[in-house]
Structures are given as C-alpha cells and as structure tokens.
C-alpha positions as a printed Julia matrix, in Angstrom:
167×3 Matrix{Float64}:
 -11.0    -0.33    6.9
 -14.13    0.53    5.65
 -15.31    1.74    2.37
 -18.16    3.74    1.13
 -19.35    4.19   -2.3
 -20.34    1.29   -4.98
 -17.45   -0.41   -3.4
 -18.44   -4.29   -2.65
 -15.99   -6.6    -0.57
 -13.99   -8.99   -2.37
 -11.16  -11.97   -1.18
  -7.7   -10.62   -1.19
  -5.12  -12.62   -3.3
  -3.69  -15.53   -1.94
  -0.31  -13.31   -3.21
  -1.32  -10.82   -0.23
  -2.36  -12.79    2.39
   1.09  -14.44    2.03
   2.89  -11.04    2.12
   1.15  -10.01    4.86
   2.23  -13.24    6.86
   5.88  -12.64    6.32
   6.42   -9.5     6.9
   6.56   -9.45   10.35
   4.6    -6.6    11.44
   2.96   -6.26   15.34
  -0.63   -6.18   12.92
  -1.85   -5.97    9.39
  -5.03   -5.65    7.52
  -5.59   -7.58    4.42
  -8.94   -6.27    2.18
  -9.66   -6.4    -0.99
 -12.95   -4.63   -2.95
 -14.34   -5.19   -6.48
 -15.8    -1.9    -8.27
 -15.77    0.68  -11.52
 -14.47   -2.54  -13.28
 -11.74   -3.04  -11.45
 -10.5    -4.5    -8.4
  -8.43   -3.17   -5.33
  -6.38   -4.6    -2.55
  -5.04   -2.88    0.32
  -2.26   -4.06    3.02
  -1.42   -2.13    6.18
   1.12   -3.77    7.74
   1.49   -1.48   10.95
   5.05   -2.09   13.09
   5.0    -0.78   16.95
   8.69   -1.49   16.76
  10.89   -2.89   13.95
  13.25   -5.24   14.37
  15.83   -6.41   11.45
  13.98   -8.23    8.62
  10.4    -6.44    9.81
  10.45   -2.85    9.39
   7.72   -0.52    7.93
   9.86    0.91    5.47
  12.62   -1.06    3.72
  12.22   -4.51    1.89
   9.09   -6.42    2.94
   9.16  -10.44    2.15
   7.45  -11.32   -0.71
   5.97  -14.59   -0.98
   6.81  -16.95   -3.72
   3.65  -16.39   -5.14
   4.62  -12.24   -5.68
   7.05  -14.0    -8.43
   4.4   -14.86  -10.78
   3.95  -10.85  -11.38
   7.19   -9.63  -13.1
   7.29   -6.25  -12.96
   7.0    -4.32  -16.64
   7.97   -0.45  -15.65
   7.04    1.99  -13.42
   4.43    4.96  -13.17
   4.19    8.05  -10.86
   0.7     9.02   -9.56
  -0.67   11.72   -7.78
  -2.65   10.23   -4.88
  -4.48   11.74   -2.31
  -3.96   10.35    1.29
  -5.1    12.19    4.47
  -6.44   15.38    2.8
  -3.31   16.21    0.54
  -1.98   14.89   -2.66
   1.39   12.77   -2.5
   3.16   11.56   -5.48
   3.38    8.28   -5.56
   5.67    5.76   -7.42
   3.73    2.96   -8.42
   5.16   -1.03   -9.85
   3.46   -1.87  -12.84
   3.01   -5.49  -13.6
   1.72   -8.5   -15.36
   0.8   -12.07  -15.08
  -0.92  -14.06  -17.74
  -2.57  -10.92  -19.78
  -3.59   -9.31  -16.49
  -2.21   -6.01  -15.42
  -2.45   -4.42  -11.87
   0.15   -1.3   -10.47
   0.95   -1.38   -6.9
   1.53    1.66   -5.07
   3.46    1.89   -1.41
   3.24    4.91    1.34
   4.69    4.62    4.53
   3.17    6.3     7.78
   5.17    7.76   10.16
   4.7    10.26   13.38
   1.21   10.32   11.93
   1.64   11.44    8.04
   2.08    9.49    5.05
   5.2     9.8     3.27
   5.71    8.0    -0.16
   9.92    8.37   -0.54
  11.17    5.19    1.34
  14.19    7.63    2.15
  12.35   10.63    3.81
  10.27    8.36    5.35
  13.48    6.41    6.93
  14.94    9.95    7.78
  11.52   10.72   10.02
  11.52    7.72   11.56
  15.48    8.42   12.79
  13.77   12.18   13.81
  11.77    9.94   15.93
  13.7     7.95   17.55
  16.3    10.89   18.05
  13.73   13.33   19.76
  12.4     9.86   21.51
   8.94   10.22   20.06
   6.77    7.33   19.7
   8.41    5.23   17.13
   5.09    2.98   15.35
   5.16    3.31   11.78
   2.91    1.15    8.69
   3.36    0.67    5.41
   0.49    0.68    3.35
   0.06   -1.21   -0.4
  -2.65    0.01   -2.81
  -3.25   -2.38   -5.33
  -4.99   -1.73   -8.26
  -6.2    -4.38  -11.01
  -7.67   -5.04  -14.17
  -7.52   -2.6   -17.46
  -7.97    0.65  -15.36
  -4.36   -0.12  -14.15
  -3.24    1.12  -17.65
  -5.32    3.31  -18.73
  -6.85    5.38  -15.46
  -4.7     4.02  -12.43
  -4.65    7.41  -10.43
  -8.32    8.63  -11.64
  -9.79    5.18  -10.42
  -7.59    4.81   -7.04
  -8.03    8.56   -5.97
 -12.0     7.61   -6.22
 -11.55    4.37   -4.19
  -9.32    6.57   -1.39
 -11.76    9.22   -1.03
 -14.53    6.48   -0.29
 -12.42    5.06    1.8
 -12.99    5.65    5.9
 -10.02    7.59    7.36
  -7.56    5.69    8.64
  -6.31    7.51   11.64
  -3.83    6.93   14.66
C-alpha cells in the first residue's frame, strides 16, 4: 500500500513481521508509517483458500513476541474503510509505558466486515453460492499517546491518505 499525506515510511515491529510469518496466508503485506506523532502499522494477510490453522477470519498465530503487549481493555471506533464507516472493536494495550490499540477487519466477497461472526457467515454465503472464496484480514495498528487520547480521529486521517486497496 501506498500512502499520501505527511505520512513517512517507517520499519514494522519485529512483533508484526513475526505475525505475519505464522499466519499462514497465500500473501501478506507488512508496512509501517511514522506521522501526527504517532506511528502506524498495517498487516494484510490475504488467504486465496484457508486451510485449518490459516484462515482470514478466526485466531491468527501470534508470535511470542505479541506476549510482551498484555492487553488493558477494549475500545470501539468508528472507522472508515472503502467509502463507509464500520465500527470497529479495537485491543488496547501496553508494554513498558507505551500504549498502541489494534484494530482488525476482515474482507470478504469484496467488502470489509469488522464482526469476526458476520464475516464467517459471508464467507459460508460464498462458498454455498460457489463464489470465489479469497478473503484478508487486515490489522491497523496505532501507537504512541494518540492511541488514548485520539485513536479513531488520528487512524480515520491515516485511512483516508491511504491508496485504495481494491480486489
């Protein structure tokens, strides 16, 4: 992906690069930008057909690195993906005084879809109406003190400079 904007290009996590090796997808991307004070990662993991232990939607390994982040609550945002706004359920956490909230959509037949449920239940559409089955799963990651106090306000701005990500 590309990104427009005061966006500059930053190393993803050694936490990321490790997710994106286990989790058994046919592809991924693994970026990460630095801007407006914070800093953002994004993983697509994209799966042309899932197999037990690597599917789009359901539990993705996490590398023992992930560990070092304990999760500290939760936080809805509004997010807009693909020209709508989806509400999105977002992990906050913390490590060592540093905060970041991850968020995770799911594409399917095309749309993003941020229940892991509904998106499960379109992917079983799918496969019942044999349409073509790829699906991703995409992880925002947003870090530094604007993942407390203006998570959705500073991600929404990253997304919209963000290139479309089509089929």
């Amino acid at each position: 992906p590309t990104v427009a904007g005061s966006w500059s290009q930053a190393v993803p996590s050694p936490e990321l690069r490790a997710t994106a090796d286990l989790a058994g997808g046919n592809a991924h991307s693994v970026t990460a930008w630095s801007g407006e004070g914070s800093r953002i990662e994004l993983l697509l993991l994209y799966y042309r057909q899932e197999w037990q232990g690597a599917e789009a939607v359901g539990s993705v390994p996490s590398s023992p690195l992930e560990s070092t982040w304990p999760e500290i609550g939760q936080r809805r945002s509004r997010l807009r993906l693909d020209g709508r706004e989806i509400d999105v359920p977002g992990r906050v956490q913390e490590r060592a005084g540093e905060h970041r909230i991850v968020w995770t959509v799911y594409w399917v037949n095309g749309r993003f879809i941020a229940n892991p449920l509904a998106a499960k239940l379109a992917q079983t559409i799918d496969r019942l109406l044999a349409r073509r089955s790829g699906a991703a799963r995409v992880e925002l990651g947003l870090f530094g003190e604007a993942a407390l106090s203006e998570p959705e306000t500073v991600a929404n701005r990253f997304l919209a400079d963000l290139q479309p990500m089509g089929r």
